[in-house]
N, C-alpha and C positions, 0 to 999 in steps of 0.2 A: 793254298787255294787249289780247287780241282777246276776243270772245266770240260763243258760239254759243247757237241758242234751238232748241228740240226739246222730246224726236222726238215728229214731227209721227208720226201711226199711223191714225190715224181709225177707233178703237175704238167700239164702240156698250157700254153699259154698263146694269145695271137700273138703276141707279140714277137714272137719267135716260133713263126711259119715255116714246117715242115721239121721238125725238132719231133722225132719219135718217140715213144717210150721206152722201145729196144735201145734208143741210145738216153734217153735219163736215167733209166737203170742203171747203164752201164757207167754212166758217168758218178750216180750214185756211190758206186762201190769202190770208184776209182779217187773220188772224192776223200770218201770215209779211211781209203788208205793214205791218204796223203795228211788227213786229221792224225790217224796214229803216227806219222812219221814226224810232226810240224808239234806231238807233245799234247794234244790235246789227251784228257783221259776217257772220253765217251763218247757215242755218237747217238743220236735218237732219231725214230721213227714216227711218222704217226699213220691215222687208219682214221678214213671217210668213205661214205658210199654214194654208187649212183649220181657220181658228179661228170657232167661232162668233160672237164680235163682229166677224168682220168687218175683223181688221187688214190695215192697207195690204199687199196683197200683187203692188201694182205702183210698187215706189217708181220707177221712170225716168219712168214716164207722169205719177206725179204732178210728180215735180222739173221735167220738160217747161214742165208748168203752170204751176209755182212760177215758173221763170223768166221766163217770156211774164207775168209779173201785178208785176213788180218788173224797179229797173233798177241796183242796186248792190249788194245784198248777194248773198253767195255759197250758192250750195245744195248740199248734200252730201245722202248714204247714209251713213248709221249705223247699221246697214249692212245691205248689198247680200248677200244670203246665194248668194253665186257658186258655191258647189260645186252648186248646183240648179241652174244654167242652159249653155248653150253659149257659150261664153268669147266665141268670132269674134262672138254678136250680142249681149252685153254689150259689147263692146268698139264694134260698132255704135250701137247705142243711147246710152250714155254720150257720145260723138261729138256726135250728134243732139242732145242736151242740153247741149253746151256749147257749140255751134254758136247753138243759142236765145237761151240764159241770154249770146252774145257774153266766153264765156272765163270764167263764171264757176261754174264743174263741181268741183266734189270727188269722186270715185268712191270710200268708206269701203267694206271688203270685211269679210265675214265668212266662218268655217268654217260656220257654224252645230253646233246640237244638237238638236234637237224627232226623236224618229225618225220621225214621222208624215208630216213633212214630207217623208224622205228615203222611206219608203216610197209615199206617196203620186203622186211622180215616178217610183217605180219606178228608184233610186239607191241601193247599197249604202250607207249610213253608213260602214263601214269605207272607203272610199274616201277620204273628206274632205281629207288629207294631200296625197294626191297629186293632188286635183281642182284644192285654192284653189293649190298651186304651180305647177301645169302651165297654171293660168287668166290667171293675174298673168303670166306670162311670154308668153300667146298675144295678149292684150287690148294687152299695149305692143308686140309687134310686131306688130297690125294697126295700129297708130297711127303706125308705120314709115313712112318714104317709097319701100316698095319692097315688093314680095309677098315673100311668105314661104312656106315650108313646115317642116312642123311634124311630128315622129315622135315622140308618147310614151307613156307607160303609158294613160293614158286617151281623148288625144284627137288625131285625126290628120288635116292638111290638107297639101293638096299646091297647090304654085304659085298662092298665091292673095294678091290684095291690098284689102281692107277700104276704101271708101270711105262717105262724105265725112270728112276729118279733122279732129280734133279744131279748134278754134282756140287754142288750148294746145299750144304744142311739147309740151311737159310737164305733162300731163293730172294731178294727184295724184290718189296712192290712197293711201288711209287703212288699218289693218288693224285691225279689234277684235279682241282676244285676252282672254282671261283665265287659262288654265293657263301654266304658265312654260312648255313644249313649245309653245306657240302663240307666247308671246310672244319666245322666243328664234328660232322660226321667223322672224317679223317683222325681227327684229336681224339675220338672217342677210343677209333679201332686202334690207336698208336701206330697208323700210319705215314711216314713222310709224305710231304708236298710235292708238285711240281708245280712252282709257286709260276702263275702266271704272265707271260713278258710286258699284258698290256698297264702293268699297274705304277704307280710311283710312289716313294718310297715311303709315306703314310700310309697309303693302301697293303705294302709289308708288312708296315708295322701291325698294321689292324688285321692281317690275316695272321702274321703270328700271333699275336693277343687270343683271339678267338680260338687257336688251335690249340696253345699251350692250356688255357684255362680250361675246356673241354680235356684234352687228355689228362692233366692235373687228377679231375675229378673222376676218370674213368681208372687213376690208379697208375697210370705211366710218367716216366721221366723225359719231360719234354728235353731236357738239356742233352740226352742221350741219342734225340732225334736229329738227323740230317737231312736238311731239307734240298732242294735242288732249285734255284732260281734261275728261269728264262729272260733271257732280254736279248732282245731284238737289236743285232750288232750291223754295222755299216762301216769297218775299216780301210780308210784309203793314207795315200803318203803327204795329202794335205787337206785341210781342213773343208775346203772349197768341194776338190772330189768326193771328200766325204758326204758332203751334206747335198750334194747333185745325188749320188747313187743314192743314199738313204732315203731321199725325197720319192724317188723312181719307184723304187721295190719296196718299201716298208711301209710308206704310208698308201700306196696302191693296193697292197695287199693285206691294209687293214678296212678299207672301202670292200673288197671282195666277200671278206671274214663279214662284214656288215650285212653283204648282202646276204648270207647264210643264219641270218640269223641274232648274230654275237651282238649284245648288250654294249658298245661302247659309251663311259664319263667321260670327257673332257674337261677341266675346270669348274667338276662340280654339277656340271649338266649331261646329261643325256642325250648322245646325239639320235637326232628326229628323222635327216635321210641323208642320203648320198652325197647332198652338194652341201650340207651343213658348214658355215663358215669354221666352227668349231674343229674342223679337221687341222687347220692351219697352226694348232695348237699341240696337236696327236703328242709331239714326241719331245716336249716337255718333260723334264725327269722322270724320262719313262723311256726313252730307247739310247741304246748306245752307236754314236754317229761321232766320228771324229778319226783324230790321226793316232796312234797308237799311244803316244804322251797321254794325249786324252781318255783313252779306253783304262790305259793305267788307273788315274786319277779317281775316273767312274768305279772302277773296280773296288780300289781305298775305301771310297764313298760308300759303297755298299757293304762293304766288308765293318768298317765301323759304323755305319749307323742303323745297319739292320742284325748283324753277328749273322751273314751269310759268307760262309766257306766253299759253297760247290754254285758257280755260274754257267746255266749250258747257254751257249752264245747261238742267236737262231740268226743262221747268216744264210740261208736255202731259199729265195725268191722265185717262186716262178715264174716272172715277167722276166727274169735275170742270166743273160748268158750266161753259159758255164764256165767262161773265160773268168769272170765276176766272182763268183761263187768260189772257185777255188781259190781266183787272188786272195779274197777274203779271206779263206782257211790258210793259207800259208803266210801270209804278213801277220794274222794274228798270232797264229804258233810262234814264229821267229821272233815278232818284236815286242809281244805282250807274256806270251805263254811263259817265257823264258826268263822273263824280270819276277817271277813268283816263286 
């Protein structure tokens, strides 16, 4: 079993007045070193825009960072919202970053959704489809040993060749989906998942079904792929603390993600607004909240009944002191990481 710790966002929150971003940063980086020390193998990022706390909306500068402050574990974008930028200097930058980090780059891609965001660039939203396909296909041929040119719906270079390259032959890229259109897009191109924390374990199963059969027909060896599953972790040293803190920051900050947009099921149904009774429900085989026995156990569970290998554990709250945060990342290292 691998595992990942995250996403790292550097949100500013009320609930913790006068808490800076000069010191989330920092704490960020000081976190993600204590991830490499506690055994974890990754640490991910993500990228929003135009939000008022403040979310990271330059994950390569940060992973930049990440890398240059650690010298083993690996650093990803969970994810990279790539239909907002120009593919040639993602495909740059990412480079850049694994050039740093000495080959150790994940680039996780997303569509995104926020339309604020897409307006705010001045980018149709309807686009999205054809931006994250034409991007993936531009970003691996500037990593080419040869210039390229490029003629498509949206983005068009002539005789040009992207340097300095990766230190990665094979740079990976991650894909977050969650509609089955998205996720069999993924299957098509034979790219892994960054299978989503809000789902439970039918919902896996149905996302890999969709993916493998899609990639199947596009000609790839799904059993060859590795996928990355997120789930939303809350470890304390008893059962009770666990499920106080998990309450606090996971399910408040599935309310937040609501408010931005995000489509949440609960039991089948579709939550309607904010004060939906159905919240009470959220973290049904779906989040991990327990004492380290238990996170084990979960683990097992998922390990056999979905054949997932790589879990990144999303323990970064922004309502959450950072006292919190790292407890979290270091009892899970010592007392879970270490039984694998």
């Amino acid at each position: 079993m691998k595992f990942g710790a995250g996403l790292f966002s550097m949100q500013t929150h009320k609930d913790l007045p006068g808490v800076t971003h000069r010191e989330l940063y920092k704490n960020s980086i000081d976190n993600v070193k204590l991830a490499e020390e506690t055994g974890f193998y990754s640490a991910w990022l993500s990228e929003h825009h135009f939000l008022e706390d403040g979310y990271c909306s330059s994950p390569l500068v940060m992973a930049a960072a990440l890398a240059n402050a650690t010298s083993t574990i690996r650093i990803g974008t969970g994810a990279f919202i790539v239909t907002l930028h120009n593919p040639v200097r993602v495909a740059e930058d990412a480079a850049t970053v694994d050039i740093i980090s000495d080959g150790r780059f994940d680039l996780g891609l997303a569509i995104g959704y926020r339309k604020e965001e897409f307006e705010g660039f001045n980018i149709p939203i309807n686009q999205r489809p054809s931006r994250i396909e034409e991007a993936i296909d531009i970003i691996e041929k500037s990593w080419g040993d040869k210039p390229f040119t490029y003629e498509g719906k949206r983005f068009n270079f002539s005789n040009i060749e992207v340097t300095p390259k990766p230190v990665q032959k094979t740079l990976p890229i991650y894909i977050g989906a969650f509609e089955e259109p998205a996720i069999r897009r993924a299957g098509r191109l034979g790219k892994p998942l960054l299978i989503g924390p809000g789902r439970t374990t039918q919902m896996i199963k149905d996302t890999l079904g969709w993916f493998n059969e899609s990639a199947t027909e596009a000609g790839h060896d799904p059993d060859s792929i590795e996928h990355i599953l997120l789930r939303e972790t809350y470890i304390a040293d008893t059962q009770k603390e666990a499920i106080e803190g998990g309450t606090e920051y996971i399910i408040n900050m599935y309310k937040f993600y609501f408010t931005l947009g995000v489509k949440i099921v609960i039991r089948g149904e579709q939550v309607k607004d904010i004060d939906d009774p159905l919240f009470e429900h959220l973290a049904e085989d779906r989040f991990m909240i327990g004492t380290p026995d238990y996170c084990v156990d979960e683990i097992n569970k998922y390990k056999e009944e979905t054949g997932i290998n790589y879990i990144c554990n999303r323990m970064v709250f922004p309502q959450a002191p950072n006292e919190a945060i790292a407890g979290c990342i270091k009892l899970f290292g010592e007392k879970v990481i270490s039984r694998f």
